[in-house]
N, C-alpha and C positions, 0 to 999 in steps of 0.2 A: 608268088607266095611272099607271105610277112616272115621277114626274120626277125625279130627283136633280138638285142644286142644286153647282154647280159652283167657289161660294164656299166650303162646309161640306160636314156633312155629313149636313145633313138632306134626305129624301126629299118630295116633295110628290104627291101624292094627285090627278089630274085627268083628266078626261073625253079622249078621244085625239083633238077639235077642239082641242084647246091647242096642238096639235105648228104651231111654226113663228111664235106668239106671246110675245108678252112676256108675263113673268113672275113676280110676286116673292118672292122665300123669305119663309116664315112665321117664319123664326129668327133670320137675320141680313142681311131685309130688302133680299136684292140681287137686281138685277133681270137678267132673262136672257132668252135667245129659248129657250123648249122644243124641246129635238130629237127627233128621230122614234126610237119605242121601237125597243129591241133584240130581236128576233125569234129569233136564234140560241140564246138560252138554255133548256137544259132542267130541267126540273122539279125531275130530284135538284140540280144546280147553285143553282138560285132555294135549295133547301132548305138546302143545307150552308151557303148566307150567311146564312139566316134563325138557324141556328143556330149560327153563330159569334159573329153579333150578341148574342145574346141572352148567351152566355155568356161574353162580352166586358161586359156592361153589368154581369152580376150579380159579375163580377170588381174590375169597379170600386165597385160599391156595396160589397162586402165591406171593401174595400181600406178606404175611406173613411172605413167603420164603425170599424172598428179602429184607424186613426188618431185621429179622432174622441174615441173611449175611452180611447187612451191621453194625449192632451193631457191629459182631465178628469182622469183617475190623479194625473197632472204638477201637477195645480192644487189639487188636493185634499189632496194630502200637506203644500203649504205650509199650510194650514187647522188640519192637524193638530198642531202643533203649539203653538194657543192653546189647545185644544180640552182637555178633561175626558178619563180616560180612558174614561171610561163611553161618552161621545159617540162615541170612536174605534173600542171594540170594536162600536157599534151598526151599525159600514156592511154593507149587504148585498151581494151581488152582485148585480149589474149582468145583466141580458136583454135583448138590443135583437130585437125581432122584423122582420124584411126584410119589406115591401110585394112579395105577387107582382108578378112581372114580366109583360107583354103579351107575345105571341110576334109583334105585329106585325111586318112589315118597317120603319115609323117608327123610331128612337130613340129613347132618352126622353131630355127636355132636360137637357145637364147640371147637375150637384145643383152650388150655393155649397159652397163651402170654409170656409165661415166656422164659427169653431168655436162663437160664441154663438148661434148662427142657431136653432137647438133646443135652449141652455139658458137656466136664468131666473138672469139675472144678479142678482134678487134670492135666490137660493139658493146665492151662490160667496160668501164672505167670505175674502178674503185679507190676512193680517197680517203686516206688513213689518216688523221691531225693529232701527232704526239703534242697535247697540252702544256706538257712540261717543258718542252724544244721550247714551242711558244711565246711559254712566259720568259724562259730565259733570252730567247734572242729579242723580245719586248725592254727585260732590263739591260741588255748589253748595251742597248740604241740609247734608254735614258742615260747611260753611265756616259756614254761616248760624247752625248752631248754636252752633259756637262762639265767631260773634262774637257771640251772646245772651247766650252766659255771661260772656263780657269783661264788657259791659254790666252786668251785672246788680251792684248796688253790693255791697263786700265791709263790712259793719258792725262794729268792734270787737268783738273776741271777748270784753274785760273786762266790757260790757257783758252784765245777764244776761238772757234773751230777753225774762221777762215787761214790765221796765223800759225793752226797745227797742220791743214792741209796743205801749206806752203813748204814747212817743214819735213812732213813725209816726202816728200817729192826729191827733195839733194840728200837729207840723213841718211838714206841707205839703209833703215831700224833694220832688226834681226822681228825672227815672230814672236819672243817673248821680251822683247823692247820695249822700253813705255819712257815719255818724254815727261819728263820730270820738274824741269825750270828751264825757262828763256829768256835770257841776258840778247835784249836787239842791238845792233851795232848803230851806233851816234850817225852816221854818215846814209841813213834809209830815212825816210820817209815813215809816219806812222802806217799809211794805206802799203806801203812796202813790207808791214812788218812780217818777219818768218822767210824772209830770203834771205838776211842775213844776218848773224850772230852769233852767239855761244847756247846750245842745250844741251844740259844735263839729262842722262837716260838712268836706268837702274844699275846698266854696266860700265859707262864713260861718258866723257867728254868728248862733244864733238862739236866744231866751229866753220864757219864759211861764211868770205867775203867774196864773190866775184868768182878769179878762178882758185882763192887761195880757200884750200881746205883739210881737212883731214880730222885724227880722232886720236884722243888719248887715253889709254886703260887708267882707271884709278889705282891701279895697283902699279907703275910705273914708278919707280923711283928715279928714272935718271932724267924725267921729265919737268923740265923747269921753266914758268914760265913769266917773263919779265916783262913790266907794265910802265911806261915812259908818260911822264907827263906829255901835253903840246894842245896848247891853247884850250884851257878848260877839259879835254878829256885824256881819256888814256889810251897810248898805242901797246897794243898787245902783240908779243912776238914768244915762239916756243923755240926752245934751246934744248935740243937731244943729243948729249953727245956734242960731237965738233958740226953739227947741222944747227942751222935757222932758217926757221919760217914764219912767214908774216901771217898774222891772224885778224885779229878787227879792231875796231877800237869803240872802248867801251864809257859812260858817264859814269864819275864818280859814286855816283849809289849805286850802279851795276856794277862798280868794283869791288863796293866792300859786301857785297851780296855775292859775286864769286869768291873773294878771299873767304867770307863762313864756309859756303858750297865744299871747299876744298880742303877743311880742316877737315874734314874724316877720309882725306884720299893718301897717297902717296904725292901727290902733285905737289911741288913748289911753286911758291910765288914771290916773286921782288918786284918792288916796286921802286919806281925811281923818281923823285918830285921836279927832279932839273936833268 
């Protein structure tokens, strides 16, 4: 005999000693006294419910399907838009095939709603693009650039390239260094030039003959540097302190072209004509 369950709407299945015991639904577990079957019902009746039922279930299965499909549509067009076009023209359509239905009097339990419940969420890629991130990390890039090109030192244009790349090579520059003027030492060769002599950068003085080198802050006050006649040019030597060191030697119009150079430093200079 049919028990219907008075909580739901599930049906239970039971022997007709049940009538007038307790009872518990198989679905939603609640418990009841069995009543005495209905007798009155005729056959076409039992049938027209058997078949309402059933096509009340397969109404909702369809329903469900189709919503179902149309979510993943929903989910899938945002995809589409990372997507290759090749990828995009590849989608097929879609087949859902229905699981027959039972023509029992039971129900079938109802189906989850949940839309990932039969998909594989590793098969959904969705790609979100905050615009605004975008633009901002598009200007960071321009900002960065151009504070690389601030940066980058600008080197007198008098100077001619092969003579500044000789220069870079023993200067030592710093990254916001920039070589300013080049005083050649008398004792090179022109094809020599920028191995050695005196350059002015934005922050010091720096000189090299040979092994004798080194570099002097313009802000140095105790640094003095004394220029000796000898045969037409001048020998330059730096005086720090109770220290000397020998520097280059320079021609006459690269002399008084360091003496100006020097009038905005700390740097001294003496010259000596004998």
């Amino acid at each position: 005999m049919n028990v219907p369950c008075p909580n739901c709407d599930n049906t239970l299945i039971a022997p007709p000693e049940v009538v007038g015991c307790k009872v518990k639904c198989t679905l939603c577990e609640h418990v009841f006294i069995a009543p005495s079957p209905v007798n009155d019902l005729n056959d076409d009746t039992f049938s027209s419910w058997l078949e309402e039922d059933y096509e009340e279930t397969v109404r909702e299965e369809v329903a469900f399907h189709e919503e179902h499909e149309k979510k993943l549509l929903d989910m899938k067009s945002l995809k589409k838009d990372s997507k290759t076009d090749a990828d995009s023209k590849s989608t097929k359509k879609r087949y859902i095939k229905f699981k027959s239905t039972s023509t029992a009097s039971t129900k079938a339990p109802p189906q989850s709603t949940s839309l990932l419940e039969n998909t594989n969420i590793d098969d959904i890629e969705i790609t979100v693009i905050d615009e605004e991130a975008e633009r901002k990390k598009r200007r960071d890039a321009r900002f960065k650039k151009h504070q690389l090109r601030q940066q980058q030192p600008v080197h007198s244009s008098r100077i001619p390239e092969k003579c500044l790349n000789q220069i870079c090579i023993w200067a030592n520059l710093k990254t916001d260094e920039s070589v300013r003027e080049y005083l050649i030492d008398t004792d090179i060769t022109p094809a020599e030039s920028g191995s050695a002599g005196i350059i002015f950068t934005n922050h010091r003085l720096i000189y090299r003959k040979y092994h004798h080198n080194g570099h002097i802050s313009f802000d140095d006050a105790d640094a003095t540097i004394n220029a000796k006649l000898d045969t037409g040019s001048y020998t330059l030597s730096l005086f720090k302190g109770s220290t000397r060191s020998r520097m280059v030697r320079l021609s006459s119009e690269n002399l008084d072209q360091l003496k100006a150079l020097l009038k905005s430093t700390s740097i001294k200079l003496k010259i000596k004509s004998s």
